[in-house]
C-alpha positions in Angstrom: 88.3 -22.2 -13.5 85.6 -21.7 -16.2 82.3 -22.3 -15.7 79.4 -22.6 -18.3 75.8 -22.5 -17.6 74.3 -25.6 -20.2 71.0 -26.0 -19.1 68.6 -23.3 -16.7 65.3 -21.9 -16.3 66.6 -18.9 -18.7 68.5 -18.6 -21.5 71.5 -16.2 -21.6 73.1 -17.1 -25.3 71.2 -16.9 -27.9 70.1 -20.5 -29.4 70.2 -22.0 -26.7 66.7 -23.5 -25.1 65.6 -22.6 -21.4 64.1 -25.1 -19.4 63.5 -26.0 -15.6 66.3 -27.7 -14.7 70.0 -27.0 -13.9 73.5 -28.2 -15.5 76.9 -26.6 -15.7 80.3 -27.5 -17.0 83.2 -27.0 -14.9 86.5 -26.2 -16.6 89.2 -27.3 -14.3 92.8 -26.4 -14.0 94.3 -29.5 -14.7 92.3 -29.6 -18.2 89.7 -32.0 -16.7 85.9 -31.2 -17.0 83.0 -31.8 -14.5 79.5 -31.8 -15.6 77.5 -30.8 -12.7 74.2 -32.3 -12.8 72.2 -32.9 -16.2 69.0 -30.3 -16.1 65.7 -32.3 -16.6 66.0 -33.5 -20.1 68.8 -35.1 -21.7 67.4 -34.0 -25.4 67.7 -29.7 -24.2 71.1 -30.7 -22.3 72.6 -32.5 -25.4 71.6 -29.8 -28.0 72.7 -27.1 -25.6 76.3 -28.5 -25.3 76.4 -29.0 -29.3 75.4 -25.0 -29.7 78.3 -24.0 -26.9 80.2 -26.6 -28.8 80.9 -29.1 -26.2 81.7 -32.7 -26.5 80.2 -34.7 -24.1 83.4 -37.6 -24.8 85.2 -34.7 -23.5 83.9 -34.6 -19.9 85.7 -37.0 -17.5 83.2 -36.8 -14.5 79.5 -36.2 -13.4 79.0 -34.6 -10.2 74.9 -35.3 -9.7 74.0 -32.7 -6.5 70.4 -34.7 -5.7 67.5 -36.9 -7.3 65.1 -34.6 -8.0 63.8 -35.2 -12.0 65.3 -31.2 -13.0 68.9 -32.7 -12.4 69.0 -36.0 -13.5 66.6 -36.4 -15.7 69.2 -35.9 -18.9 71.8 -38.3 -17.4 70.4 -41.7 -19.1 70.7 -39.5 -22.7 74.4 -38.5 -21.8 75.4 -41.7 -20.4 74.2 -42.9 -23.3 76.7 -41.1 -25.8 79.6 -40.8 -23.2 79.7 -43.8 -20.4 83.6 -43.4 -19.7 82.8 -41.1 -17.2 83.1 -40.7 -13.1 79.8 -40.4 -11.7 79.8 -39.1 -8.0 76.3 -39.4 -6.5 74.6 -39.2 -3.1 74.5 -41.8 -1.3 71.1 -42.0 -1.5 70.8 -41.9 -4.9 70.4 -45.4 -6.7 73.0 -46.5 -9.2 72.1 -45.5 -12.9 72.1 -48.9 -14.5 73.8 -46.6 -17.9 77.0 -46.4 -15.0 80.1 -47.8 -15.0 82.0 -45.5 -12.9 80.1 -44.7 -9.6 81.2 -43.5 -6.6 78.8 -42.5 -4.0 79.4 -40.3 -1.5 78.1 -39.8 2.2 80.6 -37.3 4.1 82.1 -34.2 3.2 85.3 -35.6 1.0 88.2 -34.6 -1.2 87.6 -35.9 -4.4 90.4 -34.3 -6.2 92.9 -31.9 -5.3 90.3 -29.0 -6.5 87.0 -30.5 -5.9 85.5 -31.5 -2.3 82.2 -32.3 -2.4 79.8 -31.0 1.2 79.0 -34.7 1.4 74.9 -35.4 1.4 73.2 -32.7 3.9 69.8 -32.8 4.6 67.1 -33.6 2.3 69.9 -35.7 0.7 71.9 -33.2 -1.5 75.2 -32.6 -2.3 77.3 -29.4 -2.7 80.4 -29.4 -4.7 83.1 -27.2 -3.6 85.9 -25.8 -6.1 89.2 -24.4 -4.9 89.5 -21.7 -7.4 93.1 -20.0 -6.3 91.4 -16.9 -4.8 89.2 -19.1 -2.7 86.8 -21.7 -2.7 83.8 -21.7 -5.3 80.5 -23.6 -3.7 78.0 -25.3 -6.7 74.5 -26.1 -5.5 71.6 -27.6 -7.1 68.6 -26.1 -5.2 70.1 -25.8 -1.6 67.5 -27.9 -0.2 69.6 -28.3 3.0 69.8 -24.3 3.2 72.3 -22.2 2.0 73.5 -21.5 6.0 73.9 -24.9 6.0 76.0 -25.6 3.0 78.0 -22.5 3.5 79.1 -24.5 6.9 79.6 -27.3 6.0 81.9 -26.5 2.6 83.8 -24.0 4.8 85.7 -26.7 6.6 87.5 -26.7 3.3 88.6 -22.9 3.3 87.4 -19.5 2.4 84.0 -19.5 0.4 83.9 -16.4 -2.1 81.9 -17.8 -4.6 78.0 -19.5 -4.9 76.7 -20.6 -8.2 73.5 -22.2 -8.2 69.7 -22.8 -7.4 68.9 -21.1 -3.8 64.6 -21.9 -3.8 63.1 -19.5 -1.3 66.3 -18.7 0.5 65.8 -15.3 2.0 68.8 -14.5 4.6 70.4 -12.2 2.2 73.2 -11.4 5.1 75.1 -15.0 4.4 76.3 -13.3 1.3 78.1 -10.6 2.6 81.5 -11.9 2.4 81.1 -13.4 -1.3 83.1 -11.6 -4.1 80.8 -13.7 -7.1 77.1 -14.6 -6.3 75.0 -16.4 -9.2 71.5 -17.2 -8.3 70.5 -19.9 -10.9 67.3 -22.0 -11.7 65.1 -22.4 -8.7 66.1 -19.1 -6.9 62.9 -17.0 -6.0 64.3 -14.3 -4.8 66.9 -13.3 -7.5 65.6 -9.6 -8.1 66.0 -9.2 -4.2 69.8 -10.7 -4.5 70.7 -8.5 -7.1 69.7 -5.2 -5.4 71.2 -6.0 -2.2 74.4 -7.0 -3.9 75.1 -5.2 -7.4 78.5 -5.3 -7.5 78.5 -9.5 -6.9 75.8 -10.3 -8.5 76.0 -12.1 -11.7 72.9 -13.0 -13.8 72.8 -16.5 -15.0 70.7 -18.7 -18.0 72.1 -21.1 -20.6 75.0 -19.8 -22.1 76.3 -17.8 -19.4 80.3 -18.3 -19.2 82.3 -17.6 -16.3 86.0 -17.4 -15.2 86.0 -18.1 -11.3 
């Protein structure tokens, strides 16, 4: 799987415009895409996918992890140029009225046979999980629920090796242990302290970043 940071608080390519907000593109093995929420405006997330060089008319689904502006405030603008698309949301979340596709989603589910989603934890956000052939790969928007939390609930699926995503203030630095890839994104406060405890797994993120998971 290849995975390409579009929109964060940094930028890691150059050209590309930081912002707070979140979005990555998930290249899947059976040559599907997944856009993983949409950062916090659709005019950076648009002009960030031109400069990677990323159709939107390519993507075939939108994975949105929770409501909060920084990851859904782009999705009217992308909608917009691309509305063939799957939209998986919480349960919670009301139904863009740019949709055509929607399904929401309540419990931990398969959603295809490489993607599970944790199903909507507390605080009403959603975790997807990626079955990357050497284990699963967990994608969070700002863990909300708590990493603990969503580290349970998307083991039920298999073997976790891999977090990519906002963590906020999460501090219990021991959950990580086991990871071989850990990519504290956007909303992370404590990324200096992740990156000392765990040099050899840690992987520094911003727009641009690509990744083969």
């Amino acid at each position: 799987m290849k995975l390409t940071i579009i929109y964060d608080n940094e930028a890691w390519a150059p050209g590309l415009q930081a912002d707070w907000g979140f979005a990555c593109l998930l290249d899947l093995d059976d040559g599907s895409r997944l856009l993983f929420d949409t950062g916090a405006k659709g005019t950076i997330l648009l002009e960030n996918m031109e400069r990677i060089g990323i159709d939107p008319r390519t993507i075939s689904s939108v994975f949105i992890s929770h409501s909060h502006w920084d990851h859904i405030g782009g999705l009217p603008a992308f909608l917009e140029r691309h509305q063939e698309v799957v939209v998986y949301l919480p349960a919670s979340f009301p139904k863009p009225p740019e949709a055509r596709q929607v399904l929401t989603i309540q419990s931990p589910c398969q959603l295809t046979p490489q993607l599970w989603s944790t199903g909507e934890l507390n605080n009403g956000e959603q975790s997807l999980v990626v079955d990357t052939g050497q284990g699963l790969a967990v994608i969070c928007g700002c863990s909300h629920p708590g990493v603990g939390a969503i580290l349970q609930a998307a083991g039920q699926f298999g073997r976790v090796t891999a977090l990519v995503g906002g963590l906020h203030g999460f501090r219990d630095f021991d959950l990580l242990h086991d990871l071989s890839l850990i990519c504290p994104c956007h909303c992370t406060q404590y990324i200096n302290e992740i990156k000392q405890r765990y040099p050899k797994t840690y992987v520094p993120g911003g727009a641009g970043r690509i990744m083969e998971i």
